[in-house]
N, C-alpha and C positions, 0 to 999 in steps of 0.2 A: 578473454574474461568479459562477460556480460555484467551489465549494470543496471538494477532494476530499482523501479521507483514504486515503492509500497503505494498502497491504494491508502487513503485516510477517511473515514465519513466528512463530509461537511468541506470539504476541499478540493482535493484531487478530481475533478467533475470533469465533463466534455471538453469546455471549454479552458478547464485550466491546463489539460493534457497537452491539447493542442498549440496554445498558445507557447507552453514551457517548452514542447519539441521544436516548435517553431524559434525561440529565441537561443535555445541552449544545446539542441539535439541529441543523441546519441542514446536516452536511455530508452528500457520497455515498461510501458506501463499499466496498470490492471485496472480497471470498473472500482471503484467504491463495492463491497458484499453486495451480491444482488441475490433476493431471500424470497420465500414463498409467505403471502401475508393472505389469510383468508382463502387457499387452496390455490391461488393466483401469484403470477408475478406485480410487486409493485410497480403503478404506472411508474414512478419517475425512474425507477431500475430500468425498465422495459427501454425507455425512452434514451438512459444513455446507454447500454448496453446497443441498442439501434446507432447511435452516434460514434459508437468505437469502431463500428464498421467502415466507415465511410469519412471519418479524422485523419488530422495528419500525423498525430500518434502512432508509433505504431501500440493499440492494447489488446491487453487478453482480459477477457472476462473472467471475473471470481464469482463463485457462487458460497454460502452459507445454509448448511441442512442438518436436519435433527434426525431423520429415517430415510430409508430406502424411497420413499412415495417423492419426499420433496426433492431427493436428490436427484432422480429420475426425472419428475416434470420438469425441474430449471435446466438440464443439462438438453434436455429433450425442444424446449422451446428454444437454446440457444443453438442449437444446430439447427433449424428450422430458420431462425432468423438467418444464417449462414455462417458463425463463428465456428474457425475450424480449432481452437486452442481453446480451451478451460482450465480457469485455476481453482482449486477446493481448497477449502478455507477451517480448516481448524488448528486455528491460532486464536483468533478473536478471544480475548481474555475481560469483553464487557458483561455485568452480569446479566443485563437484558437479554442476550444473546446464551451466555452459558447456561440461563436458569431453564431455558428452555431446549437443553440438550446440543444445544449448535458449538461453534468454534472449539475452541481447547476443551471442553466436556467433550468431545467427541474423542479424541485422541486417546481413553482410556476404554470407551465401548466396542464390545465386540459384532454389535449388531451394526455399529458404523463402519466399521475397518471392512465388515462382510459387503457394506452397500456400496463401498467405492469402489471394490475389487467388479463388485458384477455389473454395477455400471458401465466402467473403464472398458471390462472384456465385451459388453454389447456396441461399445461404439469407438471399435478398431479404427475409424476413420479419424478421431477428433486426437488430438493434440492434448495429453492431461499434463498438471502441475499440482502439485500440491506444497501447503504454507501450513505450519505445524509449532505449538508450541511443546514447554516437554511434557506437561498434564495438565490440571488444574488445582491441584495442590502438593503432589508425589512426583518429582521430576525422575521417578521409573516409570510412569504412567506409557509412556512412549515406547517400551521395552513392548509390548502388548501387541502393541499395532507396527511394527519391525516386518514381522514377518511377511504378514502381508502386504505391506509394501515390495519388501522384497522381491514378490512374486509377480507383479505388473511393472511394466514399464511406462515411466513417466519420464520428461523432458528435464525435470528437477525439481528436486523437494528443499525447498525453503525450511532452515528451522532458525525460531527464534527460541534462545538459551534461556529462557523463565517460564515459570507454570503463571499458570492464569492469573492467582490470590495476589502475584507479583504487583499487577499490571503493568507500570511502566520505569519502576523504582526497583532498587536494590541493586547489588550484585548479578551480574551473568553471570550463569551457571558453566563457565567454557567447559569441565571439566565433562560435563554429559553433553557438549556440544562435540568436544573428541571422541565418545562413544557414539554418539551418531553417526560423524561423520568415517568412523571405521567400518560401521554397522549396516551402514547403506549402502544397495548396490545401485543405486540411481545417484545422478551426480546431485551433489549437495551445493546449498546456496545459504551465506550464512546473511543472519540480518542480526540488526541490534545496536544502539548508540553509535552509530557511527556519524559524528561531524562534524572532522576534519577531514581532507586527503590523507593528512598524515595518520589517521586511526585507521582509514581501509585501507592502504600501505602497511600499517601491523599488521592486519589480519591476512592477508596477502601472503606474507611473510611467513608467519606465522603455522599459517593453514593454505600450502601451494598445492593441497589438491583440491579445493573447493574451484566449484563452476561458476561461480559469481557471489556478485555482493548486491544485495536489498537494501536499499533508504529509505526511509521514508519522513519522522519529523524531523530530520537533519537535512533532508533539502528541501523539507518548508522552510526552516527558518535560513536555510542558504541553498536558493536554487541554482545557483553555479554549481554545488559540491559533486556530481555525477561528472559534471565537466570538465571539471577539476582533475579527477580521481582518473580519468581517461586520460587526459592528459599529461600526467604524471606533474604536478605542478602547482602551487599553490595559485589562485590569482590574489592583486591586489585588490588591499579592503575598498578604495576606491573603483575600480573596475566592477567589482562584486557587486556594490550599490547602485555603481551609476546601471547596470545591466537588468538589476533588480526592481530598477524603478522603472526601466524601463517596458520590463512585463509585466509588471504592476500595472501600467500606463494603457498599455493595449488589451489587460483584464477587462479594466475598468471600462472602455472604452463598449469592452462585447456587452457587459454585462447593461450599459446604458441601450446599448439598440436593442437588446434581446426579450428584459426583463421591463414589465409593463405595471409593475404598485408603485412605481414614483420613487422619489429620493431614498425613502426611510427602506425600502427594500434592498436599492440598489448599495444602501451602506451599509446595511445588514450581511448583505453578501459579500460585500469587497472587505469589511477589517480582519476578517478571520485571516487572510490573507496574510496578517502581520505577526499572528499565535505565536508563533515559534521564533520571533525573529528577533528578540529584545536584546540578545547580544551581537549583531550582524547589524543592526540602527542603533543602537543607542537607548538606557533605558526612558530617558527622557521625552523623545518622539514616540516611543514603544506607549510610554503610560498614557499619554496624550491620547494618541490612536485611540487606545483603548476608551476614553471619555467621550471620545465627537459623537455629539449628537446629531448633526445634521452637516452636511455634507462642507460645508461655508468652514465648520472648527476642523474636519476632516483635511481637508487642506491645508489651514493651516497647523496641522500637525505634521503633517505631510513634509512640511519647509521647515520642520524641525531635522529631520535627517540630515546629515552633514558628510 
């Protein structure tokens, strides 16, 4: 059973990869969408997508596309750069991304299901995966695009159980998450609220022919929970935290030698680090976090966790 650690914007970056395999190990994990902005890759895409190569992560690159052109030159420059595995990304259920044909908008067009398929088949060497929601507002949207998955081979297809309009609220759809997972002849990976061990223990159960399990805001806000889940075992809230802070601790640390606008950047970058975490610290360190303004109230919010 593989354990996969969803990609998030604004978090999941080089250095948090790294540092999180480094303290926790075991899972695989992906680039942040890396997308075509003005016919180009963006630099900072460019930059960690160069970093997953040469981390102690192991990642796979994701990419985000709207047609044939951009799906072709990201997949084309990441082989170039030398990544042998690609992940394709339509799931993204933000609208910045769907208004403009990419993530979950894609999973109902037939001119995108046609661009993956002849990509995939021009570049027999690379490694594909694909992350998929069930549409963007029809969770048959996905029936569409079946087939042609069918027809290539991919390493495994991620599906998260809600259309796009969802985003991250409501009801799973398990019941079209069973129809997928009958429907597909590539091994399937399921993702979706999972954070507890004992939630990807149900689905385990639940679903023993699934090839894995995807996390991703359940081990932001609990980056044991992969660890966990590997090891068949809950840890203690105590363990969890002191281990917590401790990657926190050697974040922090990179983020001070690496990143050069002074304080107000480097806290800008390290509290997101806490987003998800308000039941895993407490809400009271969590609200704090969220107020420090400079690095001095930072800390002592910090000594609020217990």
């Amino acid at each position: 059973m593989k354990y996969y650690f969803a990609p998030v914007q604004g978090h999941t970056d080089a250095p948090y990869r790294n540092i999180h395999s480094r303290v926790y190990g075991s899972a695989i994990y992906f680039t942040p969408f890396i997308r075509i902005e003005k016919g180009e890759l963006r630099k900072k895409d460019e930059k960690d997508a160069e970093a997953a190569l040469s981390g102690e992560a192991k990642t796979i690159a994701q990419v985000i596309f709207r047609d044939n052109i951009e799906l072709s030159t990201l997949v084309a420059k990441l082989k170039d750069m030398g990544h042998k595995e690609i992940n394709i990304n339509m799931g993204c259920p933000f609208p910045l991304q769907t208004a403009k044909g990419r993530g979950a908008a894609a999973v109902g067009r037939e001119d995108c299901a046609q661009a993956v398929r002849e990509v995939i088949e021009q570049h027999p060497d690379i490694e594909f995966s694909l992350k998929m929601r069930l549409g963007m507002s029809d969770d048959n949207e996905w029936r569409a695009l079946m087939d042609t998955l069918n027809s290539i081979t991919l390493s495994h297809l991620t599906v998260h159980p809600r259309v796009a309009q969802d985003q991250y609220s409501g009801d799973l759809r398990m019941e079209k998450f069973e129809e997928v997972l009958v429907a597909s002849r590539n091994p399937v990976v399921y993702n979706g609220d999972i954070r507890t061990p004992q939630e990807a223990a149900g689905i385990l159960e639940k679903y023993p022919g699934i090839s894995g399990i995807m996390i991703g805001r359940g081990a932001l806000g609990r980056p044991s929970l992969i660890s966990e889940c590997i090891e068949g075992q809950q840890w203690s809230r105590e363990k969890r935290v002191e281990t917590m802070l401790s990657f926190h601790d050697a974040l922090l640390d990179e983020y001070r030698e690496t990143l050069i606008g002074g304080e107000h950047q480097i806290l800008s970058k390290i509290k997101p680090f806490w987003e998800y975490a308000e039941s895993e610290i407490g809400r009271k360190a969590w609200k704090s976090i969220r107020k420090a303004t400079n690095m001095a109230k930072y800390e002592t919010a910090l000594a609020m966790i217990e």
